[in-house]
N, C-alpha and C positions, 0 to 999 in steps of 0.2 A: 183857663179852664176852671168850672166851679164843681164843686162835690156837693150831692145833696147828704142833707144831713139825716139819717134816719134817727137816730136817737143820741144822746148823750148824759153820761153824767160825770162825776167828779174824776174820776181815771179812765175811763174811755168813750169812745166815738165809734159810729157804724157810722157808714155811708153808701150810697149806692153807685158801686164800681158803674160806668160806662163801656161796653163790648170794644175790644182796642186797645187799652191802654194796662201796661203791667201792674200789678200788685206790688212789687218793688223794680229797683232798676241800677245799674249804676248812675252815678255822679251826672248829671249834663243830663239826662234821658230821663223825659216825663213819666211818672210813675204814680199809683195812686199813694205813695208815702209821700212824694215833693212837691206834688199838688198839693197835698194837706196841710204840710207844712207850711207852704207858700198862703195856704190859707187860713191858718190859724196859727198866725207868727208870735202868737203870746207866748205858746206854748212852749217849752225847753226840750221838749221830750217827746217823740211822736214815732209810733211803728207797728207795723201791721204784723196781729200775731197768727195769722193765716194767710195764706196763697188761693189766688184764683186764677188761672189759666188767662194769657191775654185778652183771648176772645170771647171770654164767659162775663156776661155781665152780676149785678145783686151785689148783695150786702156782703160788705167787708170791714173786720172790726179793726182798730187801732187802739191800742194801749195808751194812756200818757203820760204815765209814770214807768219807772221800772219794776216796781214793784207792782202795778197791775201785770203786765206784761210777763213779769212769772207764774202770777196767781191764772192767769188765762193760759197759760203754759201751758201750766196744771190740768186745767180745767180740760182742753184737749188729749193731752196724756193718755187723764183717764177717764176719756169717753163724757164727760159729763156735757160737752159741749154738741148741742144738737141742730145738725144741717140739714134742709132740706131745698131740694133743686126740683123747675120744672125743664121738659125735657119735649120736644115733640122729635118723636123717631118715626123712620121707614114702617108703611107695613100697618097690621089692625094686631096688635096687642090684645089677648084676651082679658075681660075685663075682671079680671078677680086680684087679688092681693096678695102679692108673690114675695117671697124670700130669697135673691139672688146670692148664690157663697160660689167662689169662685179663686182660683190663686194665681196673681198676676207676679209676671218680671219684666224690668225695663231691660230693654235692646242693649245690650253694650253698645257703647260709643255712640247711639241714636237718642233722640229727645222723643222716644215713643216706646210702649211697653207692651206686650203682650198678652193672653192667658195662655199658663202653661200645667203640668202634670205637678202635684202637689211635691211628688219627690225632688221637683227642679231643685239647684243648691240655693238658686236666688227666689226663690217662691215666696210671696208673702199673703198670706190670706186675705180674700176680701170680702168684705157682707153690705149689703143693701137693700133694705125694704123697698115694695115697690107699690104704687095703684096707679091703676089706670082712670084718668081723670073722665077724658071723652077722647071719640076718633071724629076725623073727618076724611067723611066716604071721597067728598072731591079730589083731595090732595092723597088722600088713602095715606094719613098719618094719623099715627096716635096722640096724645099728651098725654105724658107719663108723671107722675111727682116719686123720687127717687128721696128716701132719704138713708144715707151712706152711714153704715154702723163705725166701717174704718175709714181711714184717711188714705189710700194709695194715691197713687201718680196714674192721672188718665182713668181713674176706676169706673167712674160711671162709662164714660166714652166706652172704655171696651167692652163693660159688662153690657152693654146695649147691642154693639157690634156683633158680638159673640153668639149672641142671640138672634141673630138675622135681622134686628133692629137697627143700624144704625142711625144716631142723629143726624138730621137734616144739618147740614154745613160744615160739618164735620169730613172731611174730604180727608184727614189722615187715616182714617178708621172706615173707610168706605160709604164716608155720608154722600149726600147727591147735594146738587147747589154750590156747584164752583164758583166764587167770587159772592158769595152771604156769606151772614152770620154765622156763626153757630149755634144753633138754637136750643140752648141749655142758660138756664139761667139759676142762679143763686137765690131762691126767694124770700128764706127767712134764715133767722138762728136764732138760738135759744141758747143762753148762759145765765150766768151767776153773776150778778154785778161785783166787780172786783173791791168795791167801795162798801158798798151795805150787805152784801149776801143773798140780795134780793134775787127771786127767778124772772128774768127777763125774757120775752120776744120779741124781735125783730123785722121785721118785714119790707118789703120795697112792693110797692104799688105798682110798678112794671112789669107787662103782662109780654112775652113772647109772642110775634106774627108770623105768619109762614107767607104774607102777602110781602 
């Protein structure tokens, strides 16, 4: 397997994850870290300082020092690192530019999480900008561009679900299209070059189909 490369410089790499394959993985299990590795074996030092969901494809950064990989830490922490996802969901999305705040908890003992009452003891808030890109009347979906203020587990997923929107492929959260994709994609990011300080974006030229 090859990774494309969407940008690089002297401490990190982006590259355009593939729908399928984990963001890390144990030892022996293809992953977008031992892929990389496997493909750029100069390097000493290689690790991805975010997660994307298996079946989510887009841009996924790699550190390659350790000392980037703190400084992007960082950069996540505190918010300074900016994601944005396209999304076609269920449903015709009015078209205006919403503010979604919402407080999710994961399921004990499940790998899926809910929205629950802010009181919950495990509540963690969640925010995400929203616009509605275009609908299409045939399929009577939306294209949403989501960009996520926090970092939850499943956030967009649910904050979509929750909404009577679910995403198309998404079948834990009530999407339709058993045996697709998921159709949420990762399409850009925005950081700090861990190297120069420079403001960077990212982007993957891969566009989501509902065909």
């Amino acid at each position: 397997m090859h990774l494309d490369i969407l940008w690089r410089s002297r401490s990190a790499i982006a590259v355009d994850k593939p729908a399928g394959l984990p963001t890390t993985a144990p030892s022996g299990i293809a992953s977008v870290e031992s892929t990389a590795r496997d493909q750029f074996d100069e390097l000493h030092y290689l690790v991805a300082v975010h997660r994307l969901d298996r079946d989510v494809s887009g841009v996924v950064l790699l550190a390659t020092t350790k000392k980037a990989a703190r400084l992007l830490s960082e950069q996540f922490a505190s918010r300074k690192v900016k994601k944005t996802y396209h999304a076609w969901v269920e449903g015709k999305v009015e078209a205006v530019s919403s503010n979604w705040q919402d407080y999710l908890a994961k399921c004990p003992g499940e790998a899926r999480g809910e929205v629950c009452a802010a009181e919950y003891p495990l509540a963690k808030h969640a925010e995400t900008d929203v616009e509605v890109l275009r609908y299409c009347e045939t399929m009577n979906a939306t294209l949403l561009q989501l960009s996520p203020v926090t970092g939850r587990m499943h956030q967009l997923r649910l904050q979509t679900s929750h909404r009577g929107h679910p995403i198309f492929g998404d079948t834990l959260y009530g999407g339709a299209g058993v045996g697709t994709p998921i159709q949420l994609l990762a399409k850009s990011i925005s950081l700090f070059d861990p190297t120069t300080g420079a403001a960077v974006t990212v982007s993957t030229e891969r566009e989501l189909s509902l065909s």
